[in-house]
C-alpha positions as a printed Julia matrix, in Angstrom:
107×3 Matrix{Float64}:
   0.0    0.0     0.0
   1.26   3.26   -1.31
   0.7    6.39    1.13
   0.26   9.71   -0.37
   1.52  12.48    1.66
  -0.64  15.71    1.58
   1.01  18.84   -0.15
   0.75  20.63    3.13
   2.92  17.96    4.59
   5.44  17.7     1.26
   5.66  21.89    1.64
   6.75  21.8     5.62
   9.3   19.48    4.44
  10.45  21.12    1.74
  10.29  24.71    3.21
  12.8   22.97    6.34
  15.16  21.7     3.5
  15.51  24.52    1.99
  16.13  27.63    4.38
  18.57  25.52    6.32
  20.95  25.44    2.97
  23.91  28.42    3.2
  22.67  31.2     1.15
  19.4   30.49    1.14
  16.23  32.87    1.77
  12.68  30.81    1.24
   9.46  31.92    2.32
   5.7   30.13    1.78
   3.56  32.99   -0.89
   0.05  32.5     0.19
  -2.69  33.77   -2.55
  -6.45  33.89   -2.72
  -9.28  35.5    -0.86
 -10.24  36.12    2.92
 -13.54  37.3     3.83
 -13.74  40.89    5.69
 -15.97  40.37    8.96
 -18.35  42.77    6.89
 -18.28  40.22    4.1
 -16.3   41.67    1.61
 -13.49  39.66    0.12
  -9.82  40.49   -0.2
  -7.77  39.42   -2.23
  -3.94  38.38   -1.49
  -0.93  37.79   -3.57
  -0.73  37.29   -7.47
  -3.17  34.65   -9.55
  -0.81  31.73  -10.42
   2.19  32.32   -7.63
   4.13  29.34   -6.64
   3.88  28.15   -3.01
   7.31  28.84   -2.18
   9.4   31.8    -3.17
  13.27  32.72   -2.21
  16.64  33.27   -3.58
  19.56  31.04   -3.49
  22.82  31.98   -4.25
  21.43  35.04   -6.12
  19.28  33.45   -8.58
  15.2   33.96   -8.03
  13.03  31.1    -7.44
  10.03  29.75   -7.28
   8.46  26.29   -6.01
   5.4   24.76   -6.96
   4.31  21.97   -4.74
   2.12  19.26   -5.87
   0.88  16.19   -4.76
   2.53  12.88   -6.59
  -0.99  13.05   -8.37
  -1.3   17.01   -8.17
  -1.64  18.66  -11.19
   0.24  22.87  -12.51
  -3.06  24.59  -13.45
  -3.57  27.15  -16.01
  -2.61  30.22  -14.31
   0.45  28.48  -12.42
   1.34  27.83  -16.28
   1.09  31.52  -17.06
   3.18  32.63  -13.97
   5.74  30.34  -14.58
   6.7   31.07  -18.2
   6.3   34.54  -17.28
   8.66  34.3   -14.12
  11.32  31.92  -16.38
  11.03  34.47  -19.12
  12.28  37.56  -16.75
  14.97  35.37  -15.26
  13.42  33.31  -12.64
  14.19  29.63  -12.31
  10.84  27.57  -11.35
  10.92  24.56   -9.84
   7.7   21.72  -10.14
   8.75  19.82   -6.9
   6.8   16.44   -5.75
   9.19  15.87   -3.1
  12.15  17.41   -1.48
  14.46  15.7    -3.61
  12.89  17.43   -6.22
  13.44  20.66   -4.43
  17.14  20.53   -4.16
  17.38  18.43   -7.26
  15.99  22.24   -9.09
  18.51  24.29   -6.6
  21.25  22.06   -8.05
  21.7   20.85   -4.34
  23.77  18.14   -4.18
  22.36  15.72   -1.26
């Protein structure tokens, strides 16, 4: 029997990883919408943004955390290429591995 961990769970691990690396600054980028006591919404951070953002060793990144059966939607797509095409590197990650695999961390 196979257990799949939640992404919450996959993005604590991840986020430990990765600030305790030299040279490292990582933070978790919420986004979405909050309800005002009087019932109007507000809306936080940009349509798309990865879960994780930082810098390591002066290069801009991004992390996207999925599930092993989670799935980049549209406008995670759109941020991405957008991010990538000002000089961001973007990183899909499933796992930590994955994490330090896109930092070029050797482990």
């Amino acid at each position: 029997m196979t257990m799949h961990r939640s992404e919450a769970a996959i993005q604590a691990d991840i986020l430990v990883a990765i600030t305790a690396l030299p040279s490292a600054m990582f933070w978790r980028s919420n986004s979405g919408v909050a309800t005002r006591s009087d019932g109007k919404p507000i809306r936080f951070g940009v349509p798309g943004q990865p879960d994780i953002l930082g810098a390591y060793r002066g290069q801009a990144y991004g992390i996207e955390v999925k599930s092993p059966t989670g799935r980049q939607r549209k406008e995670q797509a759109i941020w991405q290429r957008n991010f990538e095409r000002a000089g961001g590197r973007y990183i899909l990650a499933r796992s930590v591995d994955d994490a330090l695999a896109g930092l070029r961390v050797s482990s």
